[in-house]
RODO-2510 file (C-alpha; in nm, 4 decimals, decimal comma):
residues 304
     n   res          X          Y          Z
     1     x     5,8431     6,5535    11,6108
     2     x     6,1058     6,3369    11,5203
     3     x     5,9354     6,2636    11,1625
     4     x     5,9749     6,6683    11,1042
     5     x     6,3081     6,6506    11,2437
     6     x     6,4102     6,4048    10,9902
     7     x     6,2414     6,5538    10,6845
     8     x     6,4518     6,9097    10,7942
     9     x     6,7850     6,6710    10,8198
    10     x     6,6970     6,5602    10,4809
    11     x     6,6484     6,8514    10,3157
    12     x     6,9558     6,9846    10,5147
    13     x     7,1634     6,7150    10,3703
    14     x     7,0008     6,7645    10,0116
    15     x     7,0932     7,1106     9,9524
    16     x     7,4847     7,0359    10,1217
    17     x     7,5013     6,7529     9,8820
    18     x     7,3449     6,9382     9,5725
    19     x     7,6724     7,2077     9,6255
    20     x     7,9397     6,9599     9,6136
    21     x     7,9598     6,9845     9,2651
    22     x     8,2258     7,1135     8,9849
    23     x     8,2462     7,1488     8,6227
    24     x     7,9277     7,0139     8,5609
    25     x     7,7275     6,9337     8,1726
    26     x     7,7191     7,3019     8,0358
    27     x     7,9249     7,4861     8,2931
    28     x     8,0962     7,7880     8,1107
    29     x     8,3013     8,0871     8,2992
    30     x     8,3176     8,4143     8,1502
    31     x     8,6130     8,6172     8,3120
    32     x     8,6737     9,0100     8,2238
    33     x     9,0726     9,0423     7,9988
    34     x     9,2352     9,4077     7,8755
    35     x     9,5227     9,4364     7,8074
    36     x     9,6976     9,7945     7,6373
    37     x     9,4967     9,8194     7,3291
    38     x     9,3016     9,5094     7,3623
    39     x     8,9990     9,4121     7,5602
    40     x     8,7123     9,1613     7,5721
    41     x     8,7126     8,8351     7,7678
    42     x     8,8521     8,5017     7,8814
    43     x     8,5846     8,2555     7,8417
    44     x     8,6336     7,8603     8,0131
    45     x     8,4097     7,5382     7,9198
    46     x     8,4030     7,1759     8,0778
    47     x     8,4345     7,0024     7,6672
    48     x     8,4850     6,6454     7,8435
    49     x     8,6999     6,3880     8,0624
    50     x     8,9593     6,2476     8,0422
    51     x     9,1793     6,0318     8,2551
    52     x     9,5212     6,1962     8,4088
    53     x     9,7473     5,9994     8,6571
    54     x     9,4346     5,7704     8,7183
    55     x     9,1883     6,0255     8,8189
    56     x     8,8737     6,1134     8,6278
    57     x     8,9191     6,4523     8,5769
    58     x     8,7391     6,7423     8,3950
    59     x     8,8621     6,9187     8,0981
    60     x     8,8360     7,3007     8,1197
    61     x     8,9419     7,4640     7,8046
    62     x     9,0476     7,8299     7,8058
    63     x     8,9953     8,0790     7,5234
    64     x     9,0592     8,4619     7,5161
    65     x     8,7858     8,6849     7,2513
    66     x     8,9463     9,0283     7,2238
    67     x     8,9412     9,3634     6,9845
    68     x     9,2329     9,5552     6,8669
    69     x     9,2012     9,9063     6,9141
    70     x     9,4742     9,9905     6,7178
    71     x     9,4288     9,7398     6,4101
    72     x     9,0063     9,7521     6,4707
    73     x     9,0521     9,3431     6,4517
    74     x     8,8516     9,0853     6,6658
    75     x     9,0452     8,8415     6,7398
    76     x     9,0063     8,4630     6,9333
    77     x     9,2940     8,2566     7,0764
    78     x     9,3256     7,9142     7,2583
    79     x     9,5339     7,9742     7,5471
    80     x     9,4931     7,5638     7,6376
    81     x     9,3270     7,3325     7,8360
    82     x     9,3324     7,2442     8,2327
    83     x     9,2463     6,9091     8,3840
    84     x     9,0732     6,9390     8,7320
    85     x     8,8378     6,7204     8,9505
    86     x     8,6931     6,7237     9,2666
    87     x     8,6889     6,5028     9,5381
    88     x     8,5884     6,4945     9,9332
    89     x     8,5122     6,8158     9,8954
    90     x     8,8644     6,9523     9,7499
    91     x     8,8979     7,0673     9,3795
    92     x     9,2543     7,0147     9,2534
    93     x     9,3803     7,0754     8,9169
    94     x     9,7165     6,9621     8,7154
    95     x    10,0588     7,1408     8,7484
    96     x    10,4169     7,0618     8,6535
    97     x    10,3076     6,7225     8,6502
    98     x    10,1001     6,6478     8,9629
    99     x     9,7852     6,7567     9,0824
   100     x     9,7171     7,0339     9,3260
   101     x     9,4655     7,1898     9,5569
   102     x     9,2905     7,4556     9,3623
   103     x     9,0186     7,5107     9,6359
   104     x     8,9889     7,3372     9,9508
   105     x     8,5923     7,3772    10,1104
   106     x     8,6946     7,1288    10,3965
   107     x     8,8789     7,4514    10,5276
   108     x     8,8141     7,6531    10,7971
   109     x     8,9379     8,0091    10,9148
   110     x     9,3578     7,9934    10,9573
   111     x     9,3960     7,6678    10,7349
   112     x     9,6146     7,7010    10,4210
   113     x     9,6592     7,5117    10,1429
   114     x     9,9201     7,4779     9,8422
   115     x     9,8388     7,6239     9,4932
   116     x    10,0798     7,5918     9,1521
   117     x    10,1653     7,8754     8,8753
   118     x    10,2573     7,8260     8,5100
   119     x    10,5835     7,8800     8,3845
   120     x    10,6788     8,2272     8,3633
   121     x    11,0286     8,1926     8,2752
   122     x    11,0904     8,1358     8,6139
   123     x    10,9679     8,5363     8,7431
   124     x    10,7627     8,4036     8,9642
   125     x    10,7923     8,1086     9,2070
   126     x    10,6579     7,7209     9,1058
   127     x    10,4335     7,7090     9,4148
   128     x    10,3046     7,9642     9,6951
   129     x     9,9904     7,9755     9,9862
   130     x     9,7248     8,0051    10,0477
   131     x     9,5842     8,1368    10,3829
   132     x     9,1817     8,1132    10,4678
   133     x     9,0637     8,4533    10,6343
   134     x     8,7031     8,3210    10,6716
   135     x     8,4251     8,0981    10,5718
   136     x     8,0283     8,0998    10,5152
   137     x     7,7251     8,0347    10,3121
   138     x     7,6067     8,1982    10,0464
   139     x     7,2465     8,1509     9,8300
   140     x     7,2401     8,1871     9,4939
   141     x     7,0156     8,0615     9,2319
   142     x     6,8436     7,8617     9,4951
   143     x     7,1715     7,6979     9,5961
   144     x     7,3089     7,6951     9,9234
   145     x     7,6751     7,7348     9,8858
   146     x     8,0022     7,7634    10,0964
   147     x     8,2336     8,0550    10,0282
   148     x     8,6020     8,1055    10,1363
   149     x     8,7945     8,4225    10,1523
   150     x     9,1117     8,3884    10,1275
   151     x     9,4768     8,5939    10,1068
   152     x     9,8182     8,4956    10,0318
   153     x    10,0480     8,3550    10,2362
   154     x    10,4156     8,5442    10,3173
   155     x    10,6018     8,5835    10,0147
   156     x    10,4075     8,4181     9,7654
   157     x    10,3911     8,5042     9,4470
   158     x    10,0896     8,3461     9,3157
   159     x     9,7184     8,4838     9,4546
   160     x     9,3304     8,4905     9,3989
   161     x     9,2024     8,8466     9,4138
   162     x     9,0451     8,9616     9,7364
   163     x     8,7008     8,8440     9,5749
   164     x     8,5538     8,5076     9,7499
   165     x     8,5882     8,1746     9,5957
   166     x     8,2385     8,0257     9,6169
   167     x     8,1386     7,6636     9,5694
   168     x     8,0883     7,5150     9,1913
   169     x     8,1525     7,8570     9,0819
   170     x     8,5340     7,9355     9,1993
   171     x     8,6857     8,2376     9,2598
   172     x     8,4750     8,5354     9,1754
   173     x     8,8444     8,7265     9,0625
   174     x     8,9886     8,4572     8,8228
   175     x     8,9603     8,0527     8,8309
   176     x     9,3391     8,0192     8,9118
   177     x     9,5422     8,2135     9,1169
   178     x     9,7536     8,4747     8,8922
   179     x    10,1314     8,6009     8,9570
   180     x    10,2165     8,8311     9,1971
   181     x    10,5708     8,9130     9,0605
   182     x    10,4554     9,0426     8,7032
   183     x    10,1845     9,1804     8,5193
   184     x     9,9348     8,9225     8,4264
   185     x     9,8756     9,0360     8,0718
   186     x     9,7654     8,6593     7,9683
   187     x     9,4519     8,5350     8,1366
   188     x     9,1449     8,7052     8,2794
   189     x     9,0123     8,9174     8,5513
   190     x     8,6981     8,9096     8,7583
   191     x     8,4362     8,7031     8,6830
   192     x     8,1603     8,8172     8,4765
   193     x     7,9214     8,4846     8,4587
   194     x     7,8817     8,1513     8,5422
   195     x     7,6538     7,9079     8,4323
   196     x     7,5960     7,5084     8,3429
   197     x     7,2351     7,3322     8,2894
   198     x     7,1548     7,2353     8,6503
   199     x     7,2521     7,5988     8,7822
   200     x     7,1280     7,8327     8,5440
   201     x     7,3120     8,1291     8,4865
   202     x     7,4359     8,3994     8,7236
   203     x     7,5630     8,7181     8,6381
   204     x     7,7246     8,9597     8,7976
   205     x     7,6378     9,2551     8,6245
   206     x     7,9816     9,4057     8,5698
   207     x     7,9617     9,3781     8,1987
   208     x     7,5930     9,4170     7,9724
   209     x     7,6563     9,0650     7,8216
   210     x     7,8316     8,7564     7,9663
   211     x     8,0436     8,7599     7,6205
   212     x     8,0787     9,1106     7,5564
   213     x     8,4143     9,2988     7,4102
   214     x     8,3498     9,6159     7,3116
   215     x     8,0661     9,9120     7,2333
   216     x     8,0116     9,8288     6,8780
   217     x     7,8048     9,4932     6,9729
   218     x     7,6479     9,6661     7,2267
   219     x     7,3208     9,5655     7,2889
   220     x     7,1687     9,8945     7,4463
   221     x     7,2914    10,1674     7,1807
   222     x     7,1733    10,4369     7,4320
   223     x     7,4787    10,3589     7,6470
   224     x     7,7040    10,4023     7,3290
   225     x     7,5785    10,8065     7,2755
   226     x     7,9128    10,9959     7,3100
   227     x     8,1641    11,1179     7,0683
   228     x     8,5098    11,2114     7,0940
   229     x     8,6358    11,4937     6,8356
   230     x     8,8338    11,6109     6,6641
   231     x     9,0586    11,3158     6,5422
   232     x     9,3470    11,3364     6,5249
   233     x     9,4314    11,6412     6,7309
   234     x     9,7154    11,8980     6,8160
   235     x     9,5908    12,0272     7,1873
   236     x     9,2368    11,9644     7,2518
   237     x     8,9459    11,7074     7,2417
   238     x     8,5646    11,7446     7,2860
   239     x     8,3907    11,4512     7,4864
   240     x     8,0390    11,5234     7,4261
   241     x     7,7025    11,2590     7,5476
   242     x     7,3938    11,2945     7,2950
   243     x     7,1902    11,2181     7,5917
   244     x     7,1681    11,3431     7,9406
   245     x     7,4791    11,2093     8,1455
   246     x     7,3236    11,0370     8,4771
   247     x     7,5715    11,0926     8,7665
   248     x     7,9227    11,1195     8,7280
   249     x     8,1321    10,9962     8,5048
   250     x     8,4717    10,8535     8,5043
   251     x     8,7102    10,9660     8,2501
   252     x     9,0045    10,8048     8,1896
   253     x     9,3433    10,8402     7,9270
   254     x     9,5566    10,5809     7,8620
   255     x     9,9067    10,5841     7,6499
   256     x     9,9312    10,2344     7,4344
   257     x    10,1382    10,0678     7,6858
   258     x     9,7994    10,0665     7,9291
   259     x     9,9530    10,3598     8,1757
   260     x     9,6907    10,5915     8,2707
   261     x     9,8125    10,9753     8,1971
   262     x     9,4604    11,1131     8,3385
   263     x     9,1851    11,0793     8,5330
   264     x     8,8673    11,2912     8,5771
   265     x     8,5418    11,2856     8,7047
   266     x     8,2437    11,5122     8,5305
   267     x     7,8075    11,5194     8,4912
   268     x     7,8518    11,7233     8,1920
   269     x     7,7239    11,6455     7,8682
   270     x     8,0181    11,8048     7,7059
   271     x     8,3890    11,8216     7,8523
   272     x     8,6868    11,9887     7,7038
   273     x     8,9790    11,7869     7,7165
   274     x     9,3185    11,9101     7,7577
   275     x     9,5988    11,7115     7,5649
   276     x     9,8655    11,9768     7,4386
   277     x    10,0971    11,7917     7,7001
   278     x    10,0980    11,4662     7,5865
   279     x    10,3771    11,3465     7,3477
   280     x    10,2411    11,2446     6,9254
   281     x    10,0769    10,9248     6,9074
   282     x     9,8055    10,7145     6,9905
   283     x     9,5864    10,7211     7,3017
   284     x     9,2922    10,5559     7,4576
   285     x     8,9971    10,7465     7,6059
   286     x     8,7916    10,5358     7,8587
   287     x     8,4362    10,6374     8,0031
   288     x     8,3041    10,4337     8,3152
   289     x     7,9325    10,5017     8,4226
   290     x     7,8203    10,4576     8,8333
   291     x     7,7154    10,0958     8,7588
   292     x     8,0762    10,0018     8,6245
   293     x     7,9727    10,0043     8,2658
   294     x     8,2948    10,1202     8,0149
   295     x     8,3566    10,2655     7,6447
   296     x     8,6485    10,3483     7,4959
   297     x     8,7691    10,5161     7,1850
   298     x     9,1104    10,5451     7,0330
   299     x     9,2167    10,9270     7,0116
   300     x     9,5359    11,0467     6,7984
   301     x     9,7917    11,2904     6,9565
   302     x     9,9410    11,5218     6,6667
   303     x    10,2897    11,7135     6,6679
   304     x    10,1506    12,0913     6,6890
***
């Protein structure tokens, strides 16, 4: 009894151990990023160490892959490079000069903890808290691993989404917590995937490919069979599916400056679209399937 009461401890103890892990060889984050007339995604990769105020710490760079709309240009930008490590179970990362608490998995229900911004022109506050709602264990890939949810604390101004922040992986909204007191039109959204050599991958299905920007990559074409026309146009356009449309669909409008103008739901295969009230210029239409799946297509507004 006792011999099978050690081998359980032990493989206990293995698969706690084999979670306390972060930024391990391979591990890349895809995060969802749209902004106006842009959209595609944020994608972070461990590239190295490097020592900062005497700790061995993790470099994370951060790039954003995006298309134009407007301009019909793909585009990729280096928005920089974060420096992060873990230790006793705590990952911090570097801000304004000192290191942080990023995620704390030594927390229980009630605790808080401390997280740092970027400089936003001073909008937003340096600093701000965070509160632990509750704690558990999730499996993935095989692994065992803790999760925290989490909310702000009063008044801050820097958050993690509602989603939970799970171990090795991080926040399944985005890595770092994002302002509160302005649009975040910088960084990226929700996660879409996360994987490093040890791992594997894991996906969470809200996008058909972990690097994915728009429709014209698309690697299932039968998801891409719907036209808009005409274009450009005085008072009407024609949304019409070549195949059979599978549940409802969520139609959406968008001016250039990202505000929604409408917002329908239809199982046709063909939909008249009203937009005699909209002012001249250029518009976005955006179709969203059940599974979360979106298109969109620039339309043109024209003075009657």
């Amino acid at each position: 009894m006792k011999t099978i009461l050690l081998g359980l401890l032990l493989i206990f103890s293995s698969s706690i151990m084999q979670a306390q892990v972060w930024a391990p060889s391979g591990a890349t984050w895809y995060y969802e990023w749209a902004a106006m007339w842009y959209s595609g995604y944020v994608k972070i990769t461990y590239t190295g160490d490097t020592i900062v105020d005497g700790k061995s710490t993790k470099i994370l760079k951060k790039e954003r892959f995006t298309y134009d709309w407007v301009n019909h240009i793909y585009s990729t930008n280096l928005i920089g490079y974060e420096y992060t490590y873990l230790e006793n179970n705590i990952v911090y990362y570097y801000r304004y000069g000192q290191f942080f608490k990023l995620y704390d998995f030594n927390s229980v229900a009630n605790d808080s903890w401390l997280v740092a911004g970027w400089d936003l022109f001073h909008l937003c506050d340096d600093t701000a808290t965070v509160v632990v709602d509750s704690t558990g264990f999730t499996t993935i890939n095989s692994f065992s691993l803790k999760y925290l949810k989490v909310s702000p604390g009063q008044n801050s101004t820097w958050v993690f989404s509602s989603d939970p922040i799970i171990e090795r992986i991080g926040s399944l909204g985005y890595m770092f917590p994002e302002p509160a007191c302005v649009v975040d039109l910088y960084e990226g959204g929700t996660l879409r995937c996360y994987c490093d050599d040890s791992f594997g991958l894991y996906k969470r299905g809200s996008s058909p490919a972990c690097d994915y920007i728009t429709g014209i990559e698309d690697d299932h074409p039968e998801r891409n069979n719907f036209k808009v026309y005409p274009v450009p146009s005085n008072s009407i356009v024609i949304l019409e599916f070549i195949r059979q449309v599978k549940g409802n669909m969520i139609i959406e409008i968008f001016d250039i400056l990202g505000n929604r103008i409408k917002n329908l739901q239809t199982d046709r295969v063909k939909l008249i679209i009203d937009i005699g009230d909209l002012k001249s210029g250029i518009y976005f239409i955006s179709v969203t399937d059940e599974s979360g799946y979106a298109l969109k297509q620039k339309i043109i507004k024209n003075t009657p």
